[in-house]
C-alpha positions as CSV (number, residue, x, y, z in Angstrom):
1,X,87.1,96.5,14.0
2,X,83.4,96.4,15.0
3,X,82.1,96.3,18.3
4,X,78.8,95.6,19.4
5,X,77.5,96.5,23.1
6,X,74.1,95.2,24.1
7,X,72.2,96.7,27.0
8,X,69.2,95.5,29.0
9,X,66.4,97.0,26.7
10,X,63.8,94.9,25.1
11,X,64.9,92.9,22.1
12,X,61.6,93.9,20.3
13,X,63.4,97.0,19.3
14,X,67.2,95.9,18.3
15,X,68.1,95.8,14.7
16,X,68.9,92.7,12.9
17,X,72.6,92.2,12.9
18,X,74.9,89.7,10.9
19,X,78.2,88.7,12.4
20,X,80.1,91.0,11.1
21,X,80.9,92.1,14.9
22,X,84.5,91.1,16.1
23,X,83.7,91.4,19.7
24,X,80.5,91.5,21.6
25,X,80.1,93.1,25.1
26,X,76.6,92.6,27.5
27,X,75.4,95.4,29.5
28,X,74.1,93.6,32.9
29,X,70.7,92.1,31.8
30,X,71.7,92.6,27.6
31,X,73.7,89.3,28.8
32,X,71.1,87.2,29.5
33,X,68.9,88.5,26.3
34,X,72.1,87.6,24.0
35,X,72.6,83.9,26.1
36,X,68.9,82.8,25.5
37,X,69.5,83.7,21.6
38,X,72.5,81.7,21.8
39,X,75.0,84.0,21.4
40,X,77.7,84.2,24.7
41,X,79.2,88.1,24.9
42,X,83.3,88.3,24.6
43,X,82.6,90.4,28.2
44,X,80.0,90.9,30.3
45,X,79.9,94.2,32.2
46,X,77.9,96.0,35.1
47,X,76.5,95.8,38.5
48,X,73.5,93.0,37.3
49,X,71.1,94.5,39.8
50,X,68.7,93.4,37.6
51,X,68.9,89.5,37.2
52,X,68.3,88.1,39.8
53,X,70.4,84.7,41.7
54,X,69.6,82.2,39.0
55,X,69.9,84.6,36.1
56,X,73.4,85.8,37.1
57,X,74.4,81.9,37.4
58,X,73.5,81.6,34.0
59,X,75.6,84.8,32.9
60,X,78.3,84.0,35.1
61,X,78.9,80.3,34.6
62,X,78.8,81.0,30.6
63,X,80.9,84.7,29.6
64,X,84.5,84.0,29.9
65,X,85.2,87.1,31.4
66,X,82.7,89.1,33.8
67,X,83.1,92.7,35.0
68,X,81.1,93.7,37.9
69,X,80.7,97.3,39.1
70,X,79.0,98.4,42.3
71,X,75.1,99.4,42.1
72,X,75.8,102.6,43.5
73,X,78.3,105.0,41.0
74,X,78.8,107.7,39.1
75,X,78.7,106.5,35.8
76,X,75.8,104.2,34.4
77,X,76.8,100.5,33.4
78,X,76.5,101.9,29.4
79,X,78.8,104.6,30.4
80,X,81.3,101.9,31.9
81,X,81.0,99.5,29.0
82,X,81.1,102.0,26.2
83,X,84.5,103.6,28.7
84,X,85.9,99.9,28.6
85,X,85.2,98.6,24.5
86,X,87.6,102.0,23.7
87,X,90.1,101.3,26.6
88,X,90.5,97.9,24.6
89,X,89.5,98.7,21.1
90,X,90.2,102.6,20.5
91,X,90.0,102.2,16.8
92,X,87.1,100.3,16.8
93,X,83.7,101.4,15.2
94,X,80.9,100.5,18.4
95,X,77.4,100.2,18.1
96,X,75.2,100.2,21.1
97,X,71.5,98.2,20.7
98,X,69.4,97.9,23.5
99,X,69.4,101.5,24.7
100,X,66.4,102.6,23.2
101,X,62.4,102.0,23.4
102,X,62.6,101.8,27.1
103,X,62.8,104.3,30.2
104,X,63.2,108.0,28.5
105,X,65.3,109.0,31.9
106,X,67.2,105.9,30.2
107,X,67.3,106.7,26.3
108,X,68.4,110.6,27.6
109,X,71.2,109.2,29.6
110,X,72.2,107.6,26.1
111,X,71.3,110.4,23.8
112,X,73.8,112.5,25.6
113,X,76.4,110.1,25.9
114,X,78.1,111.8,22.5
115,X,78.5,115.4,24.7
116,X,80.7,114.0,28.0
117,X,84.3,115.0,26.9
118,X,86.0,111.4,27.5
119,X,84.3,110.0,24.5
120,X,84.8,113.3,21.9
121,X,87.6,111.8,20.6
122,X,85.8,108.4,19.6
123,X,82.6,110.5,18.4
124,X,82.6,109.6,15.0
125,X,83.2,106.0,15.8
126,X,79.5,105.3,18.0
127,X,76.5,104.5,16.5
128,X,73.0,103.8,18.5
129,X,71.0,101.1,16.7
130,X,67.5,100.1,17.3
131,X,64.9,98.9,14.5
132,X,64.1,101.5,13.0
133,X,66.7,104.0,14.3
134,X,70.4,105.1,14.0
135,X,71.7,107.8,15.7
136,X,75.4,109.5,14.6
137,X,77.1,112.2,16.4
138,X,78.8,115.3,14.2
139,X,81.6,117.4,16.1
140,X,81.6,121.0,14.0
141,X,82.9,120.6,10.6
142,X,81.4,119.7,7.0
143,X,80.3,116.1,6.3
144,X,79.2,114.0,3.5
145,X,75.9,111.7,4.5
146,X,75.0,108.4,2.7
147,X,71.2,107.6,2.9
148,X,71.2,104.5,4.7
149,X,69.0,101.2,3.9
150,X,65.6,101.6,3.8
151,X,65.6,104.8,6.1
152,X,63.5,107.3,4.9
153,X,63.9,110.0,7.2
154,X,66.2,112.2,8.4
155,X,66.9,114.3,11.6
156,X,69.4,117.1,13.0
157,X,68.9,117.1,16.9
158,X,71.3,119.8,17.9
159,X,72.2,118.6,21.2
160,X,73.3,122.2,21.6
161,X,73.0,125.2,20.7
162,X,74.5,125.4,16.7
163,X,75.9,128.0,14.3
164,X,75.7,128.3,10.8
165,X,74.5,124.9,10.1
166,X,74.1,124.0,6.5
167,X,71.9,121.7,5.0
168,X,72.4,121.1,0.9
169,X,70.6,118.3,-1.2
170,X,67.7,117.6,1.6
171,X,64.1,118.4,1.2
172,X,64.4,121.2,3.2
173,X,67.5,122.8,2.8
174,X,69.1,125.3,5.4
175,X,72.0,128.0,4.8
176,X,74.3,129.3,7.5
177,X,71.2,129.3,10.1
178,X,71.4,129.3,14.1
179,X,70.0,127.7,16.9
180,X,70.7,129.1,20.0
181,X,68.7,126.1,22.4
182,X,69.1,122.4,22.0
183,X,66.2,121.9,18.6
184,X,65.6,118.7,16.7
185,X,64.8,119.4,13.4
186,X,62.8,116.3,12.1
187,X,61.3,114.4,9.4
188,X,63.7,115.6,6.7
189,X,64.5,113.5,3.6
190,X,67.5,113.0,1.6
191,X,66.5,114.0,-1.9
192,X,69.6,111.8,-4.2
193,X,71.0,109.5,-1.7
194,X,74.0,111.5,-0.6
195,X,73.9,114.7,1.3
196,X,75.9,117.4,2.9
197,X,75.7,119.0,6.0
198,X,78.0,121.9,8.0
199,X,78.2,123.8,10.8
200,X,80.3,125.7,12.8
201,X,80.0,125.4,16.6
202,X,77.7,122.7,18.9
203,X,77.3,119.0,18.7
204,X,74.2,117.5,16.4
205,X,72.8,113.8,16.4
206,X,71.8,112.7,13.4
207,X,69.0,110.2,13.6
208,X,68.3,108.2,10.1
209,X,64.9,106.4,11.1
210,X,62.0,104.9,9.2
211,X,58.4,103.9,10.6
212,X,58.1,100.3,12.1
């Protein structure tokens, strides 16, 4: 099953996407960017403290199914939306748009969303999503990578500090090598189209990106 969730950054940067989503969830003012594109969200979720009255008539009186959560909490509105699509949808592959190319206190929150314990058991199921970026999280353990669709790049962004990480059939290639403070190694390339990478301890993004 795929999932989209859409939060409130600018459209300018999301992706194109097809409707190969199942089930789509808004993220306070993502619900009014999806509504004026014509497309009404399954759910909408958060505390939509920033629409303001006539906007959040619009979102209201249109999702079937609204989730509000108080301005002041713990845990952001992506946090509570990404905590709800596996609630309902544990098997389902997510991929959040709209959570890039905007505040950086913002696109940290989400960069680190693949760390908080609650979600390691649906890592391999997020994806972030923006024009010209996707970003993949890797628990420890040896993985095959496909070169995705006109992305030329490639990045390791060790979240963490990482042992013995492998890179074979890149550019630049790495064997068995440590880092012991949260690096991103950038601007690789995959050199046939599939690649493999390995490591032992930590947590790594991988970011497959192209210039826009």
């Amino acid at each position: 099953m795929q999932v989209l969730l859409v939060a409130g950054g600018d459209p300018n940067h999301w992706p194109a996407f097809s409707t190969k989503f199942e089930k789509i969830i808004g993220i306070d003012r993502g619900n009014l960017f999806l509504l004026r594109r014509g497309i009404v969200p399954d759910l909408a979720i958060g505390d939509f403290d920033s629409l303001n009255e006539k906007e959040k008539e619009e979102v209201f009186g249109q999702v079937g199914e609204v989730l509000t959560a108080p301005a002041e909490k713990d845990d952001t509105d992506t946090q509570l939306a990404l905590v709800k699509a596996f609630e309902r949808f544990p098997q389902a592959e997510v991929t959040l748009i709209g959570v890039t190319g905007g505040r950086l206190d913002h696109l940290l929150a989400n960069l680190w969303l693949g760390l908080e314990p609650r979600f390691q058991p649906f890592l391999s199921q997020i994806t972030i999503s923006d024009r010209g970026n996707t970003i993949k999280y890797l628990a420890p353990g040896s993985y095959r990578l496909e070169q995705e669709v006109e992305m030329k790049y490639v990045a390791f962004c060790c979240l963490t500090s990482v042992k013995e990480l492998s890179l074979t059939n890149f550019k630049y290639e790495l064997k068995k090598a440590d880092f012991p403070q949260p690096t991103s190694l950038a601007s690789n390339e995959f050199l046939i189209g599939q690649a493999e990478v390995s490591f032992s301890k930590g947590m790594i993004a991988v970011i497959q990106s192209r210039d826009v």
